[in-house]
N, C-alpha and C positions, 0 to 999 in steps of 0.2 A: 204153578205160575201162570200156564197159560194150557188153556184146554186142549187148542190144536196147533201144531209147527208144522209150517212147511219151509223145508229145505230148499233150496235152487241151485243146484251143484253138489252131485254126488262125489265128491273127489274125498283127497283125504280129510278136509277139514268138515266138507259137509258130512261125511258119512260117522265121522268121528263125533260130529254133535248130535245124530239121532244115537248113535250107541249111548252119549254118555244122559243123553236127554229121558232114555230109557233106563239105563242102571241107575237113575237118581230120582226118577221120580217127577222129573221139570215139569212134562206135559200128560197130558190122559192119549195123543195119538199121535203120529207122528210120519209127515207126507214130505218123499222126495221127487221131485222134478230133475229130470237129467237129460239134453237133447240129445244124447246119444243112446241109442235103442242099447247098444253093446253093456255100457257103463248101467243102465236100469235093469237088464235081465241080471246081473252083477251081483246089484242089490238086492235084487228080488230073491238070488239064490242065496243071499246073507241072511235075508230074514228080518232087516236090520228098520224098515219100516213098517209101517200097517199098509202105505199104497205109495206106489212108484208109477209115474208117467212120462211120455217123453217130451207132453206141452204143461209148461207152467202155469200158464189161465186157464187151465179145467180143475185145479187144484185151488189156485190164490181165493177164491171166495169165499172155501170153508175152514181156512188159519186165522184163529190170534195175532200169530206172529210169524212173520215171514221174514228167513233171513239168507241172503245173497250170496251163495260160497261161490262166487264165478272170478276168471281173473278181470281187474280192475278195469281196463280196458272194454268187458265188458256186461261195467254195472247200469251203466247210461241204455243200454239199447235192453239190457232185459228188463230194469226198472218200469221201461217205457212201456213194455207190453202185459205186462201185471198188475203196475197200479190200479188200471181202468175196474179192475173184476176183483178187487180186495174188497172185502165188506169195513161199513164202517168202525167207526172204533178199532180197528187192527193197527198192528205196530210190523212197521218196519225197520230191517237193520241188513249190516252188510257183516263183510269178516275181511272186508280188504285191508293190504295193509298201508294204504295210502288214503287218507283221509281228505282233505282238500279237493284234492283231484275228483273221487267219488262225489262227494257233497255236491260239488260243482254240475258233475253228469246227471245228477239223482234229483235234485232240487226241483229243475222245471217242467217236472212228471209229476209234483207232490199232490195230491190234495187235502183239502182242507179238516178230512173227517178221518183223517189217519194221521199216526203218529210216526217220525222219520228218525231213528237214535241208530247214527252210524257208531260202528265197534269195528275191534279189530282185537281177536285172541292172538296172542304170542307166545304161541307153542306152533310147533309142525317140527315135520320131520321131510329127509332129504326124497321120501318117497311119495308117491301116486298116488291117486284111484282110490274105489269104493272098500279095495281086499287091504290097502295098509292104514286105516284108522283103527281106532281104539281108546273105548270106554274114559282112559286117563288121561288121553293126551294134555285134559287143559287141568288139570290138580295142580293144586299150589302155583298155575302161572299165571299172570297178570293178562286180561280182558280191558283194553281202554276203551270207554266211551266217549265219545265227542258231540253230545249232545247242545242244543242250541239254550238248552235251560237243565240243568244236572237235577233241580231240583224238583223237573217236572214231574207227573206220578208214573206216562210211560218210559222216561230215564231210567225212576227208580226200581221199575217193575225188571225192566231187561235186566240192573244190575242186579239183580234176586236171580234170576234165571242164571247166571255165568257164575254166582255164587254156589249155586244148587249144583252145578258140571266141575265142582272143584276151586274154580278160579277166582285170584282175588283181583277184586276190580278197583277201580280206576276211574277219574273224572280228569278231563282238561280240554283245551281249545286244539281245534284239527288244526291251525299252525303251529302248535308248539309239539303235538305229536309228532308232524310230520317233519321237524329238526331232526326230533329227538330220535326216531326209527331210521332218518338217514343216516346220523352216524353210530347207531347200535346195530342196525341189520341193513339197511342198503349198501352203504356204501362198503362195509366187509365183505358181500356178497359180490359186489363189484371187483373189488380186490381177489377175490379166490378165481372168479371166471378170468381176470385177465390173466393172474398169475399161473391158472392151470394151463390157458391158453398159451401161454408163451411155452411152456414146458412142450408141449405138442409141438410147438413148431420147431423146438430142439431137440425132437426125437430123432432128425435124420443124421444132426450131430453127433449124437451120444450116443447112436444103436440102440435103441432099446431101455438104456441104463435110467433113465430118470423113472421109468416103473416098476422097474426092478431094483431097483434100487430107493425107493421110495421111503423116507423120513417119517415118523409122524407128525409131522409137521407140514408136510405135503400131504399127506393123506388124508388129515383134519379140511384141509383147502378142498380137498375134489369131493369130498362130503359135501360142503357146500356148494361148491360149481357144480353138484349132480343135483341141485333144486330144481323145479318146473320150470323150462325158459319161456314158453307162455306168462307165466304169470310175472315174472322177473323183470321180462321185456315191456309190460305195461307198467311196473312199479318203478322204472328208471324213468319210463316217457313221463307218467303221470305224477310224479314227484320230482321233477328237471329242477325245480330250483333249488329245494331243501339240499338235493344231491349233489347239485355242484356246487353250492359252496360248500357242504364238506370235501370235497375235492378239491378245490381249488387249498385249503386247509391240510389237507393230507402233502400235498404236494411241497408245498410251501417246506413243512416238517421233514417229508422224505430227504429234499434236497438241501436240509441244515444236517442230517443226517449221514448223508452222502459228501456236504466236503469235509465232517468229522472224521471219513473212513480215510478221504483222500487224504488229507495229510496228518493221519493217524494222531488225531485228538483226539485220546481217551475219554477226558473229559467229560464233558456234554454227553458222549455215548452213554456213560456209566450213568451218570446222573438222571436218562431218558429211562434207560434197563430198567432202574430201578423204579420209579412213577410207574412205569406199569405194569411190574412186579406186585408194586403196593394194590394197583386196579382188580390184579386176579386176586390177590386172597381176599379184597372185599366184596368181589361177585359170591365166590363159595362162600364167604361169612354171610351174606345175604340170603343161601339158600338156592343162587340163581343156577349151579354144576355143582360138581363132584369134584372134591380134592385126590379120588383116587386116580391110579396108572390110565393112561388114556380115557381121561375125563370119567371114567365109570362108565364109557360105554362096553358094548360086547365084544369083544377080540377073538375072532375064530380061530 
């Protein structure tokens, strides 16, 4: 697809796309940038590149394709210092999951003799760094691009690339993405950190018992609220509107919900159950989790 890739952000997604970039075949070499000395000798000891550096512009001139694993917050300030030393014809992309926002910070660095196709893969996990990627992370899951022309040849090129690491892709407008991931992953994400939050601060109540005692249903939530609050923390800022109105949305719901409990109308309850009852088995019909016991994940 493309001769050379350089990564910008060793974490788990950037390190996840030189593995899977490598098991598949994507590129002939494969360059990570990470400004933390820690996080590149990491790498180095993984093996998982041909060359790792701690400055992104001693690398940017000799990639194809360069693509931005850093949180959202900051795509605008490393964009800015890259662009300059990318050769022409190279293509650029991010992996944030805030589209708008990025667009917006990336845009008035562009130039004319490179191509900009922001993406955003939807897969990750609740873990870190260069040691928890892997090879599969993006199979069979959906890579949206938000390109200014879907039809252009470096749209199509990138969506070949995310094809070849497993993933099936995606075309749409970076406002309609960015509805659409507030209420599929932001705003749940939102919901788990406050809901674990509040649990913490009734710990002094309970002695201990809300961890000990812990539900799977509670524990699906602190899987979540264990995500990077780095990166989380930018994806609320830089997504503020898509977010609040699903919030303002959720809310609305919550509290039709809450005076169904208060004056014990079944009703409306049963009726709500069920809708999203019918929501989960067309995820699993979809392919998107696992119908077995704790979603098919690993249970120690």
């Amino acid at each position: 697809m493309f001769d050379t890739l350089l990564i910008v952000g060793g974490g788990l997604i950037g390190s996840s796309i030189a593995r899977a970039a490598k098991a598949n075949g994507a590129c002939k070499s494969v360059l990570i940038a990470d400004g933390s000395d820690v996080v590149c000798a990491k790498i180095t000891e993984l093996g998982i590149a041909d060359t790792v550096r701690v400055d992104a512009t001693k690398l940017a001139g000799e990639a194809d394709l360069v693509i931005l694993c850093v949180p959202p917050g900051q795509m605008g300030p490393v964009a800015a210092a890259i662009i300059p030393f990318m050769k022409a014809g190279a293509v650029l992309s991010d992996v944030g999951s805030v589209k708008g926002g990025v667009i917006k910070d990336v845009t008035p660095y562009m130039r004319s003799d490179i191509d900009f196709v922001p993406g955003h893969p939807i897969a990750g996990t609740e873990y870190s760094g260069p040691e928890a990627g892997f090879a599969t992370l993006f199979k069979d899951r959906w890579c949206i691009l938000t390109p200014d022309n879907e039809d252009d040849a470096a749209a199509q090129k990138l969506g070949e690339f995310w094809e070849a690491l497993g993933s099936k892709v995606a075309f749409m407008t970076a406002e309609r993405h960015d509805i659409v991931l507030a209420t599929t992953s932001h705003v749940p994400h939102l919901i788990a950190y406050t809901l674990v939050g509040t649990a913490v601060d009734m710990e002094a109540v309970t002695q201990n018992e809300v961890v000990k005692f812990s539900a799977g249903g509670f524990r699906d939530f602190t899987r979540i609220a264990a995500s990077d609050p780095v990166m989380w923390r930018d994806v609320f800022i830089e997504n503020k509107d898509a977010v609040l109105e699903v919030v303002d949305r959720f809310i609305e719901d919550l509290s039709a919900l809450k005076r169904a409990i208060r004056w014990e109308d079944g009703d409306p309850l049963l009726e709500h159950f069920t809708k999203t009852r019918d929501i989960r088995r067309k995820i699993v019909d979809a392919g998107q989790d696992s119908a077995d016991a704790d979603f098919g994940r690993k249970v120690d």
